[in-house]
KEKE-3310 file (N, C-alpha, C; in steps of 0.2 Angstrom, whole numbers, plus 5000, padded with zeros to 4 digits):
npx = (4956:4943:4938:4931:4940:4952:4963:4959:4961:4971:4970:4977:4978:4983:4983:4982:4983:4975:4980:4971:4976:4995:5006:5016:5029:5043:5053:5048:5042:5024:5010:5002:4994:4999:4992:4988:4980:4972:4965:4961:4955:4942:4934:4917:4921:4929:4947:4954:4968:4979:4991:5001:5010:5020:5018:5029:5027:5014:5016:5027:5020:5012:5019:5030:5022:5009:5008:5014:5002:4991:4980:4985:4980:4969:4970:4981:4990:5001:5010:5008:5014:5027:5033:5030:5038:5052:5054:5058:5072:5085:5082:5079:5072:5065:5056:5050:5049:5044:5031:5023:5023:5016:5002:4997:4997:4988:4976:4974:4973:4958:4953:4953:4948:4934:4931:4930:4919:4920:4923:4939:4940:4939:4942:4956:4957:4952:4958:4953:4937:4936:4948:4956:4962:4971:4971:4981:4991:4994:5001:5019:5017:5004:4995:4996:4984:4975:4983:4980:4962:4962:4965:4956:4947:4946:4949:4936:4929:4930:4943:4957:4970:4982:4990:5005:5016:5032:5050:5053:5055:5063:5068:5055:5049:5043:5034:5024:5019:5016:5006:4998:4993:4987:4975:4968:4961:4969:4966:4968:4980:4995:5005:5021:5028:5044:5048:5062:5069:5077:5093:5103:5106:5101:5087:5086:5085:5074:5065:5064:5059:5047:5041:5036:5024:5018:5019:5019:5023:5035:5038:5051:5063:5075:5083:5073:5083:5096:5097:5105:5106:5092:5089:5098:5093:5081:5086:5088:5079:5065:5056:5043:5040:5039:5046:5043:5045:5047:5037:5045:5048:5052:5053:5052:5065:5068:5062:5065:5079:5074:5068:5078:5089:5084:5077:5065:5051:5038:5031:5031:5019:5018:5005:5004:5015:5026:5022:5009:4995:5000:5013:5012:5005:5015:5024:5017:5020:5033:5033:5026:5033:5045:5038:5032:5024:5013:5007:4998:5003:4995:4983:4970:4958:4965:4970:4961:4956:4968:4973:4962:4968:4980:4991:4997:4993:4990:4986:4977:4983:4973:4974:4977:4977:4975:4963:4955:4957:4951:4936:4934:4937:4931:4913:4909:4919:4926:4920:4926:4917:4918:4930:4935:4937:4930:4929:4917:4908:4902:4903:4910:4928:4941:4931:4928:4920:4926:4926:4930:4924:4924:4936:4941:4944:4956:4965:4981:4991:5002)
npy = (5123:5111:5098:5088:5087:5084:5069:5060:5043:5031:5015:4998:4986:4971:4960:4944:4937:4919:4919:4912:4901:4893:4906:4912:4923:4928:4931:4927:4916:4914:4913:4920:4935:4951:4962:4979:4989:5006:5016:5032:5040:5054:5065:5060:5054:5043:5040:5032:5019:5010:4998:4985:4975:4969:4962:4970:4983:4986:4986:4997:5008:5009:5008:5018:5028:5030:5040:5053:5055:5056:5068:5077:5087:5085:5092:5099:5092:5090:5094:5085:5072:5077:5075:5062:5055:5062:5053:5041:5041:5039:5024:5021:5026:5020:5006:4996:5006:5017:5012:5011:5024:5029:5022:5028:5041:5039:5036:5049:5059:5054:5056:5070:5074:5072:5077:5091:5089:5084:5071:5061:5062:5075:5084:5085:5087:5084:5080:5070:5060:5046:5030:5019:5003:4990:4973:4961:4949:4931:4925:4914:4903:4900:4886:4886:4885:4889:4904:4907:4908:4916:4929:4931:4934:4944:4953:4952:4958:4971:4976:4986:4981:4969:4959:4949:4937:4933:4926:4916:4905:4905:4900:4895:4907:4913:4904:4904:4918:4919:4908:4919:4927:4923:4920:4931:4946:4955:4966:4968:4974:4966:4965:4961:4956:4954:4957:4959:4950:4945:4947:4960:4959:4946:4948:4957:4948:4939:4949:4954:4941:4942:4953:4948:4944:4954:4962:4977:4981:4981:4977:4981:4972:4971:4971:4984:4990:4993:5005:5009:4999:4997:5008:5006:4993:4999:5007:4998:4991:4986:4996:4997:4992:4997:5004:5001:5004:5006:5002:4998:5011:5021:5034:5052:5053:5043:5040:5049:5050:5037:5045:5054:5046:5044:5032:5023:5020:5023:5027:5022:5020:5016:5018:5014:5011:5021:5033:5037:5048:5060:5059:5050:5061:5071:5063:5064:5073:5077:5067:5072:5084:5076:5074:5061:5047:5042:5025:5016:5004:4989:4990:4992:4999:5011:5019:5026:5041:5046:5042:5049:5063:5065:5073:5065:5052:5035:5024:5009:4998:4981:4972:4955:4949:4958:4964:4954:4954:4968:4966:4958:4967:4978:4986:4992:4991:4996:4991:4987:4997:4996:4995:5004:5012:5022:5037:5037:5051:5056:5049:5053:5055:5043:5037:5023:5009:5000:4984:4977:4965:4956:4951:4947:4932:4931:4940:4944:4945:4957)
npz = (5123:5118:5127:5119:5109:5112:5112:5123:5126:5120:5109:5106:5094:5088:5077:5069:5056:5046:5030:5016:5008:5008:5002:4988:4986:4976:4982:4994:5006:5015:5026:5035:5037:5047:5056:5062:5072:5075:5088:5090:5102:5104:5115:5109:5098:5087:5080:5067:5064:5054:5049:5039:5049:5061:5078:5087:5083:5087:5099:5101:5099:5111:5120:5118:5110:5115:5127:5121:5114:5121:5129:5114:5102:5090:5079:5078:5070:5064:5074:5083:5076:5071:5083:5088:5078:5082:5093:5093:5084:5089:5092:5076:5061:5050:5044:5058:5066:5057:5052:5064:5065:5055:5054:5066:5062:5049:5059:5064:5054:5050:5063:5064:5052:5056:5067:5062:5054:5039:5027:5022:5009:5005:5014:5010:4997:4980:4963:4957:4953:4957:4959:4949:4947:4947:4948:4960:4962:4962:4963:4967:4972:4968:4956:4938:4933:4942:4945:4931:4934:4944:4936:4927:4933:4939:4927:4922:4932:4928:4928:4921:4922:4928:4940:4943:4951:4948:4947:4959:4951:4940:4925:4923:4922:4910:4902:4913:4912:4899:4899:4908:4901:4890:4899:4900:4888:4875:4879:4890:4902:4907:4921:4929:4947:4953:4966:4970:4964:4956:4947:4939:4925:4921:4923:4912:4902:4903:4905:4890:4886:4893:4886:4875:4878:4881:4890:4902:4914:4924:4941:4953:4948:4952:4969:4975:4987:4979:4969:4958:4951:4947:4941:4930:4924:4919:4909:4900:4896:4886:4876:4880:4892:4909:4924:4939:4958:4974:4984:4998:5004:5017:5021:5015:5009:5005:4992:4984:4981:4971:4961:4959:4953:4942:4942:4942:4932:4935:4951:4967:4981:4999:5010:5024:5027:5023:5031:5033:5030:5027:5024:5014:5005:5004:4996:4986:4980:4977:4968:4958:4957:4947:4939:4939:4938:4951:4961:4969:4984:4989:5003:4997:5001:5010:5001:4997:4997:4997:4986:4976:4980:4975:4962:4950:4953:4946:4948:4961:4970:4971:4980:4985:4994:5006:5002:5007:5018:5020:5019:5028:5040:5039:5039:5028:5017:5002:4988:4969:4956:4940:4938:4944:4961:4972:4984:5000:4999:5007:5021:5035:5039:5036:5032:5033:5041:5053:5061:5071:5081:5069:5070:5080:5085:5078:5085:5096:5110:5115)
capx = (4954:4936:4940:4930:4944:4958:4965:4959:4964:4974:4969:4981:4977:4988:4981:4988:4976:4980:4978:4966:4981:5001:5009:5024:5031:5051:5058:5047:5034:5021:5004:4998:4997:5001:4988:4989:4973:4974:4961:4963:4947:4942:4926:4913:4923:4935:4950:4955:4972:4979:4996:5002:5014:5019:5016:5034:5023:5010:5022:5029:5014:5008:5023:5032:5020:5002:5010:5015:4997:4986:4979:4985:4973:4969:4969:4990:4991:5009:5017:5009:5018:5034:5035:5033:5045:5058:5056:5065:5076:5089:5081:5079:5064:5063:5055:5045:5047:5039:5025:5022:5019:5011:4995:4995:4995:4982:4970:4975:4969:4955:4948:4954:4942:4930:4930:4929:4914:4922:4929:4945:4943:4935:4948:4962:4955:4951:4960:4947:4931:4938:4954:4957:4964:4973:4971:4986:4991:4995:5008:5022:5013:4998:4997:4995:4977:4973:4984:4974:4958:4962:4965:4952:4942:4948:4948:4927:4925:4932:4949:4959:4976:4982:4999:5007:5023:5038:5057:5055:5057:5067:5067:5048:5045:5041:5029:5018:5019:5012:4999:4993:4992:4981:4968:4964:4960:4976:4963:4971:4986:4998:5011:5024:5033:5049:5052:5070:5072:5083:5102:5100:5107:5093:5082:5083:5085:5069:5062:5063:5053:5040:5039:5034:5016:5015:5021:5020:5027:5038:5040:5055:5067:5081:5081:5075:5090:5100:5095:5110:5102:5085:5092:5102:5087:5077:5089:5090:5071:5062:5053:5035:5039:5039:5049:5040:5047:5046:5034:5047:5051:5049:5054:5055:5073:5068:5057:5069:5084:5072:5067:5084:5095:5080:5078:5058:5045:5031:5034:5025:5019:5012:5003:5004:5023:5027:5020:5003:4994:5006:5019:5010:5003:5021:5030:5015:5020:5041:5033:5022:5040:5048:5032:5032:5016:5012:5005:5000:5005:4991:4978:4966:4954:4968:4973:4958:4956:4974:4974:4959:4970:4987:4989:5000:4990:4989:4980:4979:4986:4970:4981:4971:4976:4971:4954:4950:4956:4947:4930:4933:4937:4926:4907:4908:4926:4925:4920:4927:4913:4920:4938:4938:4936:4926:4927:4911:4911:4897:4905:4918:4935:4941:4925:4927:4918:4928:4920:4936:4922:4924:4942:4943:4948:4964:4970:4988:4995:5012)
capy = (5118:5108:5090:5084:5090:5083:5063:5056:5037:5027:5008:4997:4979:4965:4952:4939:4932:4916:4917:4906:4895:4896:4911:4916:4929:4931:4930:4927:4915:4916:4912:4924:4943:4953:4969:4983:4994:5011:5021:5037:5045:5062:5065:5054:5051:5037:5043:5023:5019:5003:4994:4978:4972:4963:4964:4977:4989:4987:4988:5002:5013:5009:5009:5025:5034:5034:5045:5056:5055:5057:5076:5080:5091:5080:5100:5101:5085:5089:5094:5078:5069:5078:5072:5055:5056:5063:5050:5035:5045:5034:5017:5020:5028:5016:4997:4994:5014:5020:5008:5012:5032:5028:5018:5034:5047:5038:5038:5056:5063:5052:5059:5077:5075:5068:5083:5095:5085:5080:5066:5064:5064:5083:5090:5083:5091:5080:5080:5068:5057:5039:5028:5016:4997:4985:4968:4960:4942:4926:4920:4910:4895:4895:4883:4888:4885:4894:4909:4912:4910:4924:4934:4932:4936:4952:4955:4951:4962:4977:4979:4986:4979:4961:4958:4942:4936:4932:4927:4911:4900:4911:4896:4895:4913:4914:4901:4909:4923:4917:4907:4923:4932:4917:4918:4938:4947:4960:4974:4970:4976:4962:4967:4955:4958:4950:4958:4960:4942:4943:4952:4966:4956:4941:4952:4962:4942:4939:4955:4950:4936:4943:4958:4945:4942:4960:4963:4983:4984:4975:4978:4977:4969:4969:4975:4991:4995:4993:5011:5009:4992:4997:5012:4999:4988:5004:5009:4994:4986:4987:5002:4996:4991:5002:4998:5003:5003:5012:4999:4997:5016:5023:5041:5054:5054:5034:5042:5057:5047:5035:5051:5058:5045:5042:5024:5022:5025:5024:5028:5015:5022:5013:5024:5011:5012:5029:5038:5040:5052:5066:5054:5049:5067:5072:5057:5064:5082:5073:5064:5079:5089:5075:5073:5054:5045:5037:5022:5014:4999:4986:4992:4998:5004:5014:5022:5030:5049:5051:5043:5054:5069:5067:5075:5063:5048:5033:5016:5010:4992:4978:4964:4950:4946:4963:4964:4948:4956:4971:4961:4956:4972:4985:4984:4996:4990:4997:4987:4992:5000:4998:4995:5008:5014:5029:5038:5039:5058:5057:5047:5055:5053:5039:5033:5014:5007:4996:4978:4974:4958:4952:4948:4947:4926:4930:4946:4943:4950:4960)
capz = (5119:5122:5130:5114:5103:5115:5113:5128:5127:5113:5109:5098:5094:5085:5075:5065:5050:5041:5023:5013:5009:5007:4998:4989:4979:4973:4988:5002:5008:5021:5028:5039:5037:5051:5057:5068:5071:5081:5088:5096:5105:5106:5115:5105:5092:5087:5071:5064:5059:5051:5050:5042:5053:5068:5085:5089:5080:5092:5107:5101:5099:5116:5127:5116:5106:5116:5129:5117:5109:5127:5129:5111:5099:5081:5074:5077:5067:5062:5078:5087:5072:5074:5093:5089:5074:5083:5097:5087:5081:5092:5088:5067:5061:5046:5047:5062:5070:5051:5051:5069:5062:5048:5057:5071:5054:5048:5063:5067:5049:5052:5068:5061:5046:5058:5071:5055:5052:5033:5023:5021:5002:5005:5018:5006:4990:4978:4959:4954:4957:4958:4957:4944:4951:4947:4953:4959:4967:4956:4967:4966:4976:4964:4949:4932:4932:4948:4942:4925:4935:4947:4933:4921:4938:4940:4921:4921:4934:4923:4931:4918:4923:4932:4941:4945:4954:4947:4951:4961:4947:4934:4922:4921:4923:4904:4904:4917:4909:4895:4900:4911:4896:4887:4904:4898:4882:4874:4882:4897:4905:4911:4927:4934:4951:4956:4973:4969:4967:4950:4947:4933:4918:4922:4923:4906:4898:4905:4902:4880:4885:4894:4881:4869:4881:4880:4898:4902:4920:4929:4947:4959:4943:4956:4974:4979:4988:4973:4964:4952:4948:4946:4935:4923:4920:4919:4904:4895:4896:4879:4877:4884:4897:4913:4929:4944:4966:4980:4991:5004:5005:5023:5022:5009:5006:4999:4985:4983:4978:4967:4957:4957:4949:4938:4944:4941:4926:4938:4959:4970:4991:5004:5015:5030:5028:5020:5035:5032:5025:5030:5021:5005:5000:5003:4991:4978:4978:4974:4962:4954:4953:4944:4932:4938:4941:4957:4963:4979:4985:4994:5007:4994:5005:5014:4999:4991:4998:4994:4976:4974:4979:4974:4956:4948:4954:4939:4952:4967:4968:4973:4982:4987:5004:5009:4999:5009:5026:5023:5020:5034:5046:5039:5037:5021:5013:4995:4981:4960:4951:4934:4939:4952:4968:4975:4991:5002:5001:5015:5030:5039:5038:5030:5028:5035:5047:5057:5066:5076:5083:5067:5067:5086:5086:5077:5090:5098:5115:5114)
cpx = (4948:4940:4938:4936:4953:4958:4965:4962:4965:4973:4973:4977:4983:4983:4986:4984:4979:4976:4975:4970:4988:5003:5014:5025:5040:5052:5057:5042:5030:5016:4999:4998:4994:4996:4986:4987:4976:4968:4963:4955:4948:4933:4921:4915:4930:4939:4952:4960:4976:4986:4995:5009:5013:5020:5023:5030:5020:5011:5025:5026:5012:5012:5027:5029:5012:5004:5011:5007:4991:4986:4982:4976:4976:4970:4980:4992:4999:5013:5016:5015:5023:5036:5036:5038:5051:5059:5061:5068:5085:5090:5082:5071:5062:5060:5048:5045:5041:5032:5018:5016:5014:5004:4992:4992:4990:4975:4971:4972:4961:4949:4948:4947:4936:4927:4928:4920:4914:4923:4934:4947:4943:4942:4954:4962:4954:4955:4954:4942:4932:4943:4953:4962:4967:4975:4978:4985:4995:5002:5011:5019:5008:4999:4995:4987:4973:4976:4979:4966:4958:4963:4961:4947:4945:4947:4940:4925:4928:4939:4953:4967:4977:4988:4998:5013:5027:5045:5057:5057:5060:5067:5060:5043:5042:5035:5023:5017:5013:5005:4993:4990:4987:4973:4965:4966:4968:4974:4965:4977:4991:5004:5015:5029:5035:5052:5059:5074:5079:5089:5099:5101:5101:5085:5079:5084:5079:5065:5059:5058:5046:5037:5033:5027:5013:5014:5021:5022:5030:5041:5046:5060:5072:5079:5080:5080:5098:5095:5100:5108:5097:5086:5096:5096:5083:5079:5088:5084:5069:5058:5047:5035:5043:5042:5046:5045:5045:5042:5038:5051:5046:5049:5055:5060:5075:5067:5062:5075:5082:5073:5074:5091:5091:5078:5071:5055:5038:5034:5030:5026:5016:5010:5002:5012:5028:5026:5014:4999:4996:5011:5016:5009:5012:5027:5025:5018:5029:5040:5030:5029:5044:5043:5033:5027:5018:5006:5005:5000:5001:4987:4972:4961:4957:4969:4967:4955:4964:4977:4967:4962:4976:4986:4992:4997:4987:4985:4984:4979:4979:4973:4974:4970:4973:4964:4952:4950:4952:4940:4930:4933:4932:4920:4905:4914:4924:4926:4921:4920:4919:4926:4941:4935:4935:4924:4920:4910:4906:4900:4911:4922:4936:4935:4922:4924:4920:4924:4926:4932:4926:4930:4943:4947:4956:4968:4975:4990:4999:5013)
cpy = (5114:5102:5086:5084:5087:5075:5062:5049:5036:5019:5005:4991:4977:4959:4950:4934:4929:4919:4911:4898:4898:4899:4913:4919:4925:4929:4929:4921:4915:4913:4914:4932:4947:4958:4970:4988:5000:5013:5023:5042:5051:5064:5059:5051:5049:5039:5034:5023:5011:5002:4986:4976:4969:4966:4969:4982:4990:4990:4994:5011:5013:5010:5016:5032:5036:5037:5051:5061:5060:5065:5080:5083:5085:5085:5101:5095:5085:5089:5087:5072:5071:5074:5065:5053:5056:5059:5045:5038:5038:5029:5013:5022:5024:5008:5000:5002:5016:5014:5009:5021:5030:5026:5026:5041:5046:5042:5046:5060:5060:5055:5067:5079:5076:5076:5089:5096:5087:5075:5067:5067:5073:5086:5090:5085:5086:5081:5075:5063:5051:5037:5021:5011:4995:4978:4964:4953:4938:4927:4916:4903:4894:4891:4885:4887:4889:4903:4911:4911:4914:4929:4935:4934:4942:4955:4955:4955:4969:4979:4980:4984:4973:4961:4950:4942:4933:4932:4921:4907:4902:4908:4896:4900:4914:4911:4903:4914:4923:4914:4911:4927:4928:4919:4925:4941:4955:4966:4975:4968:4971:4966:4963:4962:4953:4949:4955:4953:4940:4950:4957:4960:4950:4945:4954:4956:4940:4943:4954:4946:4939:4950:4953:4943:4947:4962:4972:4985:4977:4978:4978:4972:4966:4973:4982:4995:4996:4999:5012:5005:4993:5002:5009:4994:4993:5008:5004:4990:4989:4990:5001:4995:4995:4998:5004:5001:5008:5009:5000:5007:5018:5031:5045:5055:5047:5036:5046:5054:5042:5039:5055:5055:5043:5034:5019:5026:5027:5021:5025:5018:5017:5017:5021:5011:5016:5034:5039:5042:5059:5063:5053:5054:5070:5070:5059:5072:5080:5071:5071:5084:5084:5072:5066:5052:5039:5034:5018:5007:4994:4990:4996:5004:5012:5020:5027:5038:5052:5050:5048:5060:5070:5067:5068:5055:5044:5028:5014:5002:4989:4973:4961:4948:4953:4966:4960:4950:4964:4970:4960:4962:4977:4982:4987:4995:4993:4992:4990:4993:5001:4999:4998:5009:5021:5030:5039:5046:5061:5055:5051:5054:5050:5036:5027:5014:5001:4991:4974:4966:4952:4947:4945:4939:4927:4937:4942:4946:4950:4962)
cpz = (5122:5123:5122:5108:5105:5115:5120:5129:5117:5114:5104:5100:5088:5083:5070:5061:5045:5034:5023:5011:5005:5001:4996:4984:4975:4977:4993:5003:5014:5019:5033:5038:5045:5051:5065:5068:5078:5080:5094:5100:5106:5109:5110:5099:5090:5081:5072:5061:5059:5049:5045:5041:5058:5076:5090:5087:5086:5097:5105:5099:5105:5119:5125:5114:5111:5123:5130:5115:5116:5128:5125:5107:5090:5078:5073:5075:5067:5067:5083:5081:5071:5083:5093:5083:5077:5089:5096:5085:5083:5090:5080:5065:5054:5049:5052:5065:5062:5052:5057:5068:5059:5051:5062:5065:5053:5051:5065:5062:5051:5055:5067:5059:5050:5062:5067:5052:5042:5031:5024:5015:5002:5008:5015:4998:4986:4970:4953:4957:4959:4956:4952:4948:4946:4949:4954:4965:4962:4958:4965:4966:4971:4957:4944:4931:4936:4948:4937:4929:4940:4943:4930:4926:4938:4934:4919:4925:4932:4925:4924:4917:4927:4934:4944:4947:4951:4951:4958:4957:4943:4928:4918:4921:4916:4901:4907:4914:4904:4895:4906:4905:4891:4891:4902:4891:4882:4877:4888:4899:4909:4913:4926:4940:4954:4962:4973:4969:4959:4950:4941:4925:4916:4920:4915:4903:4900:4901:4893:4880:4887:4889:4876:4871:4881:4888:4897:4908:4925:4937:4951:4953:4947:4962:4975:4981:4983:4967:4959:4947:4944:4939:4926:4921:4917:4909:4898:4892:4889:4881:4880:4889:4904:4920:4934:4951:4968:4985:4997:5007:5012:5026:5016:5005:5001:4992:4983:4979:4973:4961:4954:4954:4943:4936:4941:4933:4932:4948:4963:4979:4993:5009:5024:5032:5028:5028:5035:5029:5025:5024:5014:5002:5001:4997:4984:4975:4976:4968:4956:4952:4950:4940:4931:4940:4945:4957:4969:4978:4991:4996:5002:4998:5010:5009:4994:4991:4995:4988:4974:4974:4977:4965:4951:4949:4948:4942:4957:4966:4976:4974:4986:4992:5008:5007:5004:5017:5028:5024:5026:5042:5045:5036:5030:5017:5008:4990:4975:4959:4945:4933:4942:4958:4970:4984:4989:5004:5007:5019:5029:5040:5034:5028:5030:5041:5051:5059:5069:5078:5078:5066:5073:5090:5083:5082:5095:5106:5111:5118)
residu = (UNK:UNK:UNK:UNK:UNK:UNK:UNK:UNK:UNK:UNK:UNK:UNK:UNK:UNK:UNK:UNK:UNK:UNK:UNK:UNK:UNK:UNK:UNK:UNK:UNK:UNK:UNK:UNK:UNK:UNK:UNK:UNK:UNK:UNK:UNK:UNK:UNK:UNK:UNK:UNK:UNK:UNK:UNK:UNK:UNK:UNK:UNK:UNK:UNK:UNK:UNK:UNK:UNK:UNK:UNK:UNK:UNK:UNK:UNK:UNK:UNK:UNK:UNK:UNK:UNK:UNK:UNK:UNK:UNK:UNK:UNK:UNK:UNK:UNK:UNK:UNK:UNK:UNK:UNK:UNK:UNK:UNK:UNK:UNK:UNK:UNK:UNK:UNK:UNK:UNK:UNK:UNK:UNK:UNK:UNK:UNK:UNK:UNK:UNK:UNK:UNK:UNK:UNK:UNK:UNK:UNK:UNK:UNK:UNK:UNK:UNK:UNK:UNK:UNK:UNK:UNK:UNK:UNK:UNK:UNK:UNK:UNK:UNK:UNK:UNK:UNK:UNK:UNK:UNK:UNK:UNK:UNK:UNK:UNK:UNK:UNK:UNK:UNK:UNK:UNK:UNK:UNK:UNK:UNK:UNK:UNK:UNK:UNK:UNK:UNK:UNK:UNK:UNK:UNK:UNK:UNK:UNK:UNK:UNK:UNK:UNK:UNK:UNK:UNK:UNK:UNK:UNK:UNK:UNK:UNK:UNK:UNK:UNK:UNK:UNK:UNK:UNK:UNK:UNK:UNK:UNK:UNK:UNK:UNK:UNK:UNK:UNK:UNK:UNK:UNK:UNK:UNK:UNK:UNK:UNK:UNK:UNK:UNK:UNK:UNK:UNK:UNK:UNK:UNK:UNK:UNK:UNK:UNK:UNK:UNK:UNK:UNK:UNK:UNK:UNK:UNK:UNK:UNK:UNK:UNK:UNK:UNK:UNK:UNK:UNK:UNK:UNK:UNK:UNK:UNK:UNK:UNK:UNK:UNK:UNK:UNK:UNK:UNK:UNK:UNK:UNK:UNK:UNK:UNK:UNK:UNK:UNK:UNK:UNK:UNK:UNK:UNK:UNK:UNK:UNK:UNK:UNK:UNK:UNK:UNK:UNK:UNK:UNK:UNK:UNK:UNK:UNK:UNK:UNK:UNK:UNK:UNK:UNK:UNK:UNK:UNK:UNK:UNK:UNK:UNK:UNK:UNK:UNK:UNK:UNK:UNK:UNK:UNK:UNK:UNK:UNK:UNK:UNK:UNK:UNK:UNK:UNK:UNK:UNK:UNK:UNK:UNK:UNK:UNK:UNK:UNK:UNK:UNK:UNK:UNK:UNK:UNK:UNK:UNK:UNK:UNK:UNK:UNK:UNK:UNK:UNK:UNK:UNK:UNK:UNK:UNK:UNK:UNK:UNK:UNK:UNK:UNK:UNK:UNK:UNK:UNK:UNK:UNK:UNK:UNK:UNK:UNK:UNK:UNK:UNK:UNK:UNK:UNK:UNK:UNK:UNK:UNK:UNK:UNK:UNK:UNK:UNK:UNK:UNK:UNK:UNK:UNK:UNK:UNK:UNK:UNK)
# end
């Protein structure tokens, strides 16, 4: 094998970037999002893979995996990704080991493509020319004026769908609802996601209400790990509206059990958490045999060779805190054209072009 073709050196970084101002969904709140950059060299050329989480991630690439990584071939993509696989085995390969993959997956296809000299979208075949978004945010924290103007913005830049957060307030969740459905016109699509913050019963009493604003997806009703849950709201929701999960799944057997008690309308990946892109084309080909349509969850820019390629692919979810951090890390981020997003079928790989400077005051030791 030429040296060009051989991972000589592995780089992680750790930052920690605040948000514009405090955020909350259902169940959670925060101020900073978490990211965790990989690159792996091979002669003259860098593969890019991305993370968001926290700095064990980091630590767990550098002190486990980039040993593993050093004088492999980017062409045996799977069996370097069996070796670090099979390493946590012991630890848990869910949580922070899967996040850990998934960022190294990334940049391993990445520099593959690169060595190839392709795209990713090309080496991964494509199914079609661009992905269809939908913008998503309208946090708990925001006030009702600040919600419908994040929406009607997304809706003016042609997005044909909009999500919002529900499930902190359970009370006022019908209210918000409403007056998100006020700020844009019936031509578009209104979300909500509760990040399993309501029981099942709550849920489908809700549900009635937010029918009446013309809601078509609701997110996460009840906990993800509640597939019996998700299955009972799923049965009992007025016919329009569509119950989507699967963000927090970390390995195929998540998806597999979604699909197989028939818990979802619509299957949700994250390809930073999933495994990658080994991981995510794998959760569309599960979905394609249960004729469910998938969608991604965050990273837009992460996801658009493989919602290009995965057959079953419906949009790729534009979240706000990661729009603004990729602005920030790449010098070419993808901007919608007309509510979607188009790989660069000319650059290599994925396409991005990194600027590590520009985030370099928020980087972390670990």
């Amino acid at each position: 094998m030429k040296d060009k073709q051989i991972i000589s050196e592995v780089n992680v970084h750790a930052y920690q970037i605040p948000t514009d101002r405090p955020e909350s969904d259902g169940t959670l709140e925060w101020n900073h999002t978490g990211v965790i950059v990989v690159e792996l060299k091979a002669g003259d050329l860098v593969g890019f893979g991305l993370t968001y989480a926290g700095p064990s991630t980091a630590r767990l690439i550098q002190d486990q995996f980039a040993p593993l990584l050093l004088g492999g071939a980017p062409v045996a993509l799977r069996q370097l990704r069996t070796k670090l696989v099979q390493s946590v085995r012991n630890s848990g390969r869910e949580g922070v080991a899967a996040t850990a993959v998934s960022a190294v997956d990334l940049a391993l296809w990445d520099l593959k493509a690169k060595l190839i000299g392709v795209s990713l979208a090309n080496l991964l075949g494509p199914t079609r020319e661009r992905v269809p978004l939908y913008g998503s945010g309208g946090f708990t924290s925001y006030s009702v004026a600040e919600l419908q103007a994040q929406l009607e913005r997304w809706a003016q830049q042609g997005l044909r769908w909009v999500k919002m957060k529900v499930g902190r307030q359970p009370d006022r969740d019908p209210e918000r609802v409403r007056a998100a459905r006020s700020a844009v016109t019936s031509e578009t699509g209104l979300f909500v996601d509760a990040n399993g913050a309501y029981d099942a019963r709550q849920a489908l009493r809700l549900a009635e209400r937010f029918e009446e604003s013309g809601v078509l997806w609701f997110e996460e009703p009840v906990s993800s790990d509640d597939v019996t849950g998700l299955r009972f709201v799923r049965e009992h929701l007025p016919r329009a509206i569509q119950v989507a999960a699967g963000e927090y799944g970390y390995n195929l057997d998540s998806f597999r059990r979604f699909l197989e008690a028939d818990a979802v309308d619509v299957l949700q990946a994250d390809i930073t958490r999933c495994g990658g892109v080994t991981g995510f084309m794998a959760i569309a080909s599960v979905a394609e045999a249960f004729h469910k349509p998938l969608s991604s969850h965050c990273a837009p820019a992460l996801h658009v060779a493989v919602g290009c390629a995965a057959s079953t692919f419906c949009h790729a979810e534009y979240f706000y805190d990661h729009v603004r951090i990729e602005d920030m890390l790449f010098q070419n981020a993808p901007k919608p054209i007309d509510g979607t997003l188009t790989p660069d079928w000319d650059q290599l790989g994925l396409g991005l072009l990194p600027d590590l400077q520009a985030v370099e005051e928020y980087e972390k030791s670990f």
